[in-house]
PANU-522437 format. One line per field, with one value per atom (N, C-alpha, C): residue number from 1; residue in one letter; x, y, z. Coordinates in nm, 4 decimals. Layout:
N
n	c(NUM_...)
res	c(a_...)
xx	c(X_...)
yy	c(Y_...)
zz	c(Z_...)
//
This chain:
128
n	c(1_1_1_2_2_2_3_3_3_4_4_4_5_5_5_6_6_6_7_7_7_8_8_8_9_9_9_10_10_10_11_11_11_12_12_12_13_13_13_14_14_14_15_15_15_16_16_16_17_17_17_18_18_18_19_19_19_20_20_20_21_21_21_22_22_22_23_23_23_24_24_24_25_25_25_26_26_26_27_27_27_28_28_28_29_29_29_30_30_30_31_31_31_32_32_32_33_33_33_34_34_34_35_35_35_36_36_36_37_37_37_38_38_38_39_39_39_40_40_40_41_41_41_42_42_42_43_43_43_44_44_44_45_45_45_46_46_46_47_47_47_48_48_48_49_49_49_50_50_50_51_51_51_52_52_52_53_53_53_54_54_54_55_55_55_56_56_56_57_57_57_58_58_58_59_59_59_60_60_60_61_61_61_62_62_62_63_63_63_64_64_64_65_65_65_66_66_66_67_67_67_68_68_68_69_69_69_70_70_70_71_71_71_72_72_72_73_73_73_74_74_74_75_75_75_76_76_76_77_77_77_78_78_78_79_79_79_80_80_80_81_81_81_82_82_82_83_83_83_84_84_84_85_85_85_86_86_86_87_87_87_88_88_88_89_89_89_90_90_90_91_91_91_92_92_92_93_93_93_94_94_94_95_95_95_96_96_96_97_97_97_98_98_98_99_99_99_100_100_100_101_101_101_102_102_102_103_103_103_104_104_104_105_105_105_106_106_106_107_107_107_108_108_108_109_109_109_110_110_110_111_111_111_112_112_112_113_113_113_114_114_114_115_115_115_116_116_116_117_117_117_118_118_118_119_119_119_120_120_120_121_121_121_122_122_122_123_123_123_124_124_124_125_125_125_126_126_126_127_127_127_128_128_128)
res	c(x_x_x_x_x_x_x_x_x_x_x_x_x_x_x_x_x_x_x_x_x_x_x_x_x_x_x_x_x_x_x_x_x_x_x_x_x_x_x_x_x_x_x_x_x_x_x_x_x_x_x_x_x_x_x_x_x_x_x_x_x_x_x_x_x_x_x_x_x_x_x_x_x_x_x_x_x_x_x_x_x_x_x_x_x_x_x_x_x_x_x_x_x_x_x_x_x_x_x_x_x_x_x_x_x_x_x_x_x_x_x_x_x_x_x_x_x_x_x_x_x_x_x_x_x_x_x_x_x_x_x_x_x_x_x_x_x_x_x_x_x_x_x_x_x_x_x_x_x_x_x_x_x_x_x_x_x_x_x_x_x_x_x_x_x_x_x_x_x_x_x_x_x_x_x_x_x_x_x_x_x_x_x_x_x_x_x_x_x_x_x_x_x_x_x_x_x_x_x_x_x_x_x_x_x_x_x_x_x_x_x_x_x_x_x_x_x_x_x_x_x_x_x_x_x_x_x_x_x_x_x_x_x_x_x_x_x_x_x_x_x_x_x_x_x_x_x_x_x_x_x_x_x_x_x_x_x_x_x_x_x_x_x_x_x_x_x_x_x_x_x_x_x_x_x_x_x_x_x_x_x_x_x_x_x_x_x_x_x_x_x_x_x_x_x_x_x_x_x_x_x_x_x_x_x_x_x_x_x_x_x_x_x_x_x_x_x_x_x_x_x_x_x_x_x_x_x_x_x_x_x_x_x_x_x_x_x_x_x_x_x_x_x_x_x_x_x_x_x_x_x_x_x_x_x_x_x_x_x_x_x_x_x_x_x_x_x_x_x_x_x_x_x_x_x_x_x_x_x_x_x_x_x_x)
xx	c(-5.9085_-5.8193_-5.8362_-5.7917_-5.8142_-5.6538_-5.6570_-5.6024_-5.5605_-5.4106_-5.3323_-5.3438_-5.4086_-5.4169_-5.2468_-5.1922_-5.0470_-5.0569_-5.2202_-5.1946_-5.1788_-5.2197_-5.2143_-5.0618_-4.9527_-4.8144_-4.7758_-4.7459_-4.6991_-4.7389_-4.6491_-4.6344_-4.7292_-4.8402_-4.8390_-4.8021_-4.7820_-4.7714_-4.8325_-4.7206_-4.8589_-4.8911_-5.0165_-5.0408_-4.9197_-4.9388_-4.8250_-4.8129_-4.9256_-4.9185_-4.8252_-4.9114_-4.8129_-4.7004_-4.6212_-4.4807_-4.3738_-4.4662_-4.4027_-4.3566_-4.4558_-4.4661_-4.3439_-4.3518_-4.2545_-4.1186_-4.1072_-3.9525_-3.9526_-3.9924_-3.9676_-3.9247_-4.0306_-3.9950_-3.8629_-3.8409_-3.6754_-3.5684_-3.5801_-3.4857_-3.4770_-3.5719_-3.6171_-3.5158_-3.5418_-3.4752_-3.2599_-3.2644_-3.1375_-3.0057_-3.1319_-3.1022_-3.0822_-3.1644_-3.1771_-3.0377_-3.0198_-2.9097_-2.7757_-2.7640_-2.6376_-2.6144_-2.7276_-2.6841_-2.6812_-2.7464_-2.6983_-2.5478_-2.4749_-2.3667_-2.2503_-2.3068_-2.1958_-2.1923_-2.3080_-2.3206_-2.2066_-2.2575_-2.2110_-2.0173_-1.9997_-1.8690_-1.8100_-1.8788_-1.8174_-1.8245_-1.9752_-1.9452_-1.7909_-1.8014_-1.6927_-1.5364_-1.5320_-1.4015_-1.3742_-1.4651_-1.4789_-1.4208_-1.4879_-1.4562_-1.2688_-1.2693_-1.1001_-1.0221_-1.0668_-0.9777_-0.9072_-1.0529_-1.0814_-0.9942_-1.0316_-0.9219_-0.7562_-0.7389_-0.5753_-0.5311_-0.6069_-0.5766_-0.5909_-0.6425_-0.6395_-0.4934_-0.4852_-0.3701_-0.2475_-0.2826_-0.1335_-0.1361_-0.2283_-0.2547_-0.2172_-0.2516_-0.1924_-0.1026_-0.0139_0.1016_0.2102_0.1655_0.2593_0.1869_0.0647_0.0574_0.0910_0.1453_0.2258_0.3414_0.4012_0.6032_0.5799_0.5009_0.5155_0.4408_0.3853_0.3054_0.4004_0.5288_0.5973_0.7388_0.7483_0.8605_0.9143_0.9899_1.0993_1.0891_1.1704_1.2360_1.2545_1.2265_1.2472_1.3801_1.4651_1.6323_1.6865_1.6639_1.7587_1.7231_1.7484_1.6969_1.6673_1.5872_1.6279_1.6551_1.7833_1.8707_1.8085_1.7459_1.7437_1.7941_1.7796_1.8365_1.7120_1.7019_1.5844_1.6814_1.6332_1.6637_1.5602_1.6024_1.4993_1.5842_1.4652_1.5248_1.6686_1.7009_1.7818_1.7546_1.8046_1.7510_1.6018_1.6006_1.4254_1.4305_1.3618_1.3490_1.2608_1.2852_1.1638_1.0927_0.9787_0.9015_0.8784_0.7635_0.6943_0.7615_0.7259_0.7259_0.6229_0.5806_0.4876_0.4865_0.4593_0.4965_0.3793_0.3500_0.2207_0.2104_0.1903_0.1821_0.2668_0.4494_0.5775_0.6014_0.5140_0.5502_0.5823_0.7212_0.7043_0.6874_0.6222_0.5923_0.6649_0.7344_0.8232_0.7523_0.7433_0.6285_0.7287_0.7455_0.8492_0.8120_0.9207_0.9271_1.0554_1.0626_1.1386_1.2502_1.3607_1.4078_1.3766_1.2558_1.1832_1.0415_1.0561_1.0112_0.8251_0.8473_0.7053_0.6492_0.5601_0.5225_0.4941_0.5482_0.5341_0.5288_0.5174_0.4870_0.5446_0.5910_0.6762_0.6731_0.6490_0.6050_0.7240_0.7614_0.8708_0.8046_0.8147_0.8279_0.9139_0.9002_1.0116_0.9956_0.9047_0.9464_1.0172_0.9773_1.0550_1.1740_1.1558_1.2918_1.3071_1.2170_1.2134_1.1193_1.0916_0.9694_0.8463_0.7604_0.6185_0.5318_0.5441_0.4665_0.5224_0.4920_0.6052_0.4350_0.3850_0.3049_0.2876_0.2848_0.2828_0.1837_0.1853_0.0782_0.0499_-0.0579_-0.0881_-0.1747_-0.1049_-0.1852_-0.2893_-0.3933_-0.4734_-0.4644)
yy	c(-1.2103_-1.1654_-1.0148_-0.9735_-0.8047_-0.7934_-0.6771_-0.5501_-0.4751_-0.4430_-0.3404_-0.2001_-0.1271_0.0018_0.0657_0.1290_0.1984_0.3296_0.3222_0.4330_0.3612_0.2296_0.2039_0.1247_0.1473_0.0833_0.2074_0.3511_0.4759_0.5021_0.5365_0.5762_0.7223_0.7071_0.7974_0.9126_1.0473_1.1609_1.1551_1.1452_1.1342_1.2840_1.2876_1.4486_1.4575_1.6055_1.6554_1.5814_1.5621_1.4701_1.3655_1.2735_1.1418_1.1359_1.2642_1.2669_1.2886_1.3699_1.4333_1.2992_1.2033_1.1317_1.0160_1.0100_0.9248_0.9358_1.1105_1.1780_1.1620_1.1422_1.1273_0.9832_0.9090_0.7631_0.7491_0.7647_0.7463_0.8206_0.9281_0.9803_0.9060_0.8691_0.7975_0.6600_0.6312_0.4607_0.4587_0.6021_0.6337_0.6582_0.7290_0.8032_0.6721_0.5596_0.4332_0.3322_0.3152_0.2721_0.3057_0.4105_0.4996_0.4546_0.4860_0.4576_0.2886_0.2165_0.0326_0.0140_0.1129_0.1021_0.1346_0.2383_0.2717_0.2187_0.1459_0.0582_-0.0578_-0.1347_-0.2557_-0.2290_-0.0967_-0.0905_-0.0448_0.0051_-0.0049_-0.1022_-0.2140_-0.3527_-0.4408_-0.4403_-0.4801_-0.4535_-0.3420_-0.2580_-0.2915_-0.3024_-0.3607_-0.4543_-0.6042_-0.6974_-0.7319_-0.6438_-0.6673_-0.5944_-0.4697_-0.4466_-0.5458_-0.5848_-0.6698_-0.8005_-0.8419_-0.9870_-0.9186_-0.8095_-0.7873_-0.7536_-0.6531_-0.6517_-0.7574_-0.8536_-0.9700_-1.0361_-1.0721_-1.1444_-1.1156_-0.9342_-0.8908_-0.9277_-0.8980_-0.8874_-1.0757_-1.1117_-1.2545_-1.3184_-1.2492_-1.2593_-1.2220_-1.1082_-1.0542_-1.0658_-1.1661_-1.2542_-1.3480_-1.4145_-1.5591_-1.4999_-1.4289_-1.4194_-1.3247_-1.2818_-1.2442_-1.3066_-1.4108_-1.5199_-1.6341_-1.6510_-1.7969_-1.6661_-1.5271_-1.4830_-1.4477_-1.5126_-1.5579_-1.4664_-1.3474_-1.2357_-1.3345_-1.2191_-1.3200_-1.3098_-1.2493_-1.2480_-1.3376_-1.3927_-1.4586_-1.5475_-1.6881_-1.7643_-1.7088_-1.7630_-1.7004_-1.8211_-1.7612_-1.8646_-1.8435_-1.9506_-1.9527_-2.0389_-2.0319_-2.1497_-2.1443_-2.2627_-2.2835_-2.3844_-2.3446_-2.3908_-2.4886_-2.5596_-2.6559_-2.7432_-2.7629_-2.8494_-2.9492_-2.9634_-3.0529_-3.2038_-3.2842_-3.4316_-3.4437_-3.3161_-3.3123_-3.4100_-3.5209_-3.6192_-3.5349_-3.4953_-3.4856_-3.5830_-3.5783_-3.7017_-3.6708_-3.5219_-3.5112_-3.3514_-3.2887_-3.1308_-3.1112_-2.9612_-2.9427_-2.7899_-2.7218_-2.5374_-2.5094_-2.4133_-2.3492_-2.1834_-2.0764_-1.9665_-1.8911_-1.9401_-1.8953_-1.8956_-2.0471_-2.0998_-2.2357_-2.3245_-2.4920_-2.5337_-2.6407_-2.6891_-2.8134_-2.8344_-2.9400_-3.0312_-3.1209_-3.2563_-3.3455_-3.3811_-3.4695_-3.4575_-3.5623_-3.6079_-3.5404_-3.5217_-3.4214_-3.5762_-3.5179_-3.6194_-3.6756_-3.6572_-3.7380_-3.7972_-3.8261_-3.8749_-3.7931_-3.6903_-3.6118_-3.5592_-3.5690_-3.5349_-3.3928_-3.3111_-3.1574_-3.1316_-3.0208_-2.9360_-2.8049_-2.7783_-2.6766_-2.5723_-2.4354_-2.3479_-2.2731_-2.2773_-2.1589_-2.0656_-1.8954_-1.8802_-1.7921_-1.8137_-1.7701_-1.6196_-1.5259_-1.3647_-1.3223_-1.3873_-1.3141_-1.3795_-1.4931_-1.5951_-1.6185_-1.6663_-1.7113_-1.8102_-1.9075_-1.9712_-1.8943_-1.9163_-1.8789_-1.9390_-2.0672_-2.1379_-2.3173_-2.3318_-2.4525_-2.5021_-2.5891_-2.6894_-2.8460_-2.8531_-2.9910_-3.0964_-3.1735_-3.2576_-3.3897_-3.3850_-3.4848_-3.5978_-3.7301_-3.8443_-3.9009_-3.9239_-3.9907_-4.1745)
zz	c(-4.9678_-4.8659_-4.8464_-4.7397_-4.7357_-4.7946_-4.8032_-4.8743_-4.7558_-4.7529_-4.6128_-4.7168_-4.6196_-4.6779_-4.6492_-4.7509_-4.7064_-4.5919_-4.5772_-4.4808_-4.3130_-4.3466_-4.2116_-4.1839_-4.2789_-4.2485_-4.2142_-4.2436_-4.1733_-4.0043_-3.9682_-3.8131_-3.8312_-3.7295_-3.7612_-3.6521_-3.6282_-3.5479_-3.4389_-3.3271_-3.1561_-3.1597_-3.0575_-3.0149_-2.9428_-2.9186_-2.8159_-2.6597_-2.6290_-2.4687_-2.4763_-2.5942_-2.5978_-2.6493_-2.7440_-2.7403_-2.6452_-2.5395_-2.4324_-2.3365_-2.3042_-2.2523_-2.2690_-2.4408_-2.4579_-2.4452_-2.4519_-2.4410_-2.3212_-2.2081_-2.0161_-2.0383_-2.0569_-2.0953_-2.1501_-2.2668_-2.3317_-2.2109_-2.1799_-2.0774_-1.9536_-1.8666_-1.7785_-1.7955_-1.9059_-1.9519_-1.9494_-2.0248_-2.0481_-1.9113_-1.8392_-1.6811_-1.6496_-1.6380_-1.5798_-1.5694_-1.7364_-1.7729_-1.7367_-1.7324_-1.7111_-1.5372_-1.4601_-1.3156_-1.2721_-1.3870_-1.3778_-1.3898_-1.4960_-1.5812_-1.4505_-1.3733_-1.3128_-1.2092_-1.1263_-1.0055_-1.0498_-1.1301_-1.2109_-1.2019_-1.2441_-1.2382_-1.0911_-1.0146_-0.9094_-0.8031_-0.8406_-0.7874_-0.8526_-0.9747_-1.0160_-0.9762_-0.9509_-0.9077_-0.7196_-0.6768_-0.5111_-0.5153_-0.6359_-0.5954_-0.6296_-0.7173_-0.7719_-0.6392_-0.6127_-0.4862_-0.3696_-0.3321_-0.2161_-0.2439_-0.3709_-0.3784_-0.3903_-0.4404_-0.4385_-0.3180_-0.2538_-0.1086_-0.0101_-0.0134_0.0513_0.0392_-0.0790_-0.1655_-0.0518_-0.0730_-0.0091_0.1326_0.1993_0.3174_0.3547_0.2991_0.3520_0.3444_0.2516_0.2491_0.3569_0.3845_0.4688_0.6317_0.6521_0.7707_0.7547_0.6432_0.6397_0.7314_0.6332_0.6905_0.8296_0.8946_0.9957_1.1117_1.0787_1.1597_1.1923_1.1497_1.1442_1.1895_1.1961_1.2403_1.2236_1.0707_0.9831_0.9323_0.9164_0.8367_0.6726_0.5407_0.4391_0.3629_0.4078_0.3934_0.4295_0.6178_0.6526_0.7723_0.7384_0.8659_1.0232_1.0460_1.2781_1.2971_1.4007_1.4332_1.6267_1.6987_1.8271_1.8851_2.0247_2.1248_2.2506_2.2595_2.3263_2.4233_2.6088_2.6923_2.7732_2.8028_2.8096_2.9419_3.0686_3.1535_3.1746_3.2410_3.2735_3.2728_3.1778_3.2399_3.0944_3.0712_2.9654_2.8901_2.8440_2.6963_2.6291_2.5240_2.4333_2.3642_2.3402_2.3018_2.1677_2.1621_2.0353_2.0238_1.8861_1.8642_1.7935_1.8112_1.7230_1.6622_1.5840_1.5535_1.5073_1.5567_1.5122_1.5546_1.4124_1.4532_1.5561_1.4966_1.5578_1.6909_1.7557_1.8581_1.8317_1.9194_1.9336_2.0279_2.0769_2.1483_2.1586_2.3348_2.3040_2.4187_2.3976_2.4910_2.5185_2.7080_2.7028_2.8591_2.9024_3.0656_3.1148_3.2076_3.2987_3.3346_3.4242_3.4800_3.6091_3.6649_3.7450_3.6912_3.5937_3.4965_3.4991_3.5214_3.5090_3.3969_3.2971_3.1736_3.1877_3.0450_3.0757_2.9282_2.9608_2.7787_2.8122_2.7084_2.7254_2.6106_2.5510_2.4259_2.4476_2.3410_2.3019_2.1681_2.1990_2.1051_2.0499_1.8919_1.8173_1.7836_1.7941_1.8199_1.9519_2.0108_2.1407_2.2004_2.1923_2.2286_2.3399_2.3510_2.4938_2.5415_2.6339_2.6982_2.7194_2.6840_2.7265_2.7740_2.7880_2.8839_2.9616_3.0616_3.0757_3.1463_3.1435_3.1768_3.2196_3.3040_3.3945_3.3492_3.2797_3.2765_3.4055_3.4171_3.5497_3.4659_3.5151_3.4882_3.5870_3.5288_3.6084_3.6652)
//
């Protein structure tokens, strides 16, 4: 078998070029790291913003999308034809919609909405 000489297990001394080289290298690597470290944390920190500010933000287009102050019911009165049947209702985005025949028996649709209090659209439906 061969024989490991102990001189060839010691490191030995680079010239000056190749120490130099390796000290850019190690700095280079360090510099490297440091600007992964802080990207990483300010991807991280975006994404936590973004979901808490959302959170809020949709919250407070719930209760102001449907109207409703969160203290205290709204109380309205919705006027509606003479003679009107209502058939169907429907609410969507702090308007209702009331679907029904008039008293000449004409099909209509009718939107109320609930910020302003009042009718916003009265629509005639025509049968074919």
């Amino acid at each position: 078998m061969t024989a490991i000489e102990p001189d060839d297990q010691e490191e030995k001394p680079l010239d000056p070029a190749m120490e130099s080289v390796r000290r850019k290298m190690v700095r280079l690597q360090i510099v490297s790291g440091a600007i992964m470290f802080v990207s990483l944390m300010a991807v991280f920190a975006a994404v936590v913003y973004k979901t808490m500010h959302s959170e809020a933000k949709e919250t407070a287009a719930t209760v102001s999308a449907a109207g409703v102050p969160s203290d205290a019911p709204l109380a309205a009165t919705v006027s509606l034809p003479l003679g009107f049947k209502v058939q169907s209702t429907s609410f969507s985005a702090g308007q209702i919609l009331f679907y029904g025949e008039t008293a000449e028996g004409k099909s209509k649709a009718l939107v109320f909405d609930l910020r302003t209090g009042r009718t916003v659209a009265d629509v005639s439906v025509a049968g074919n």
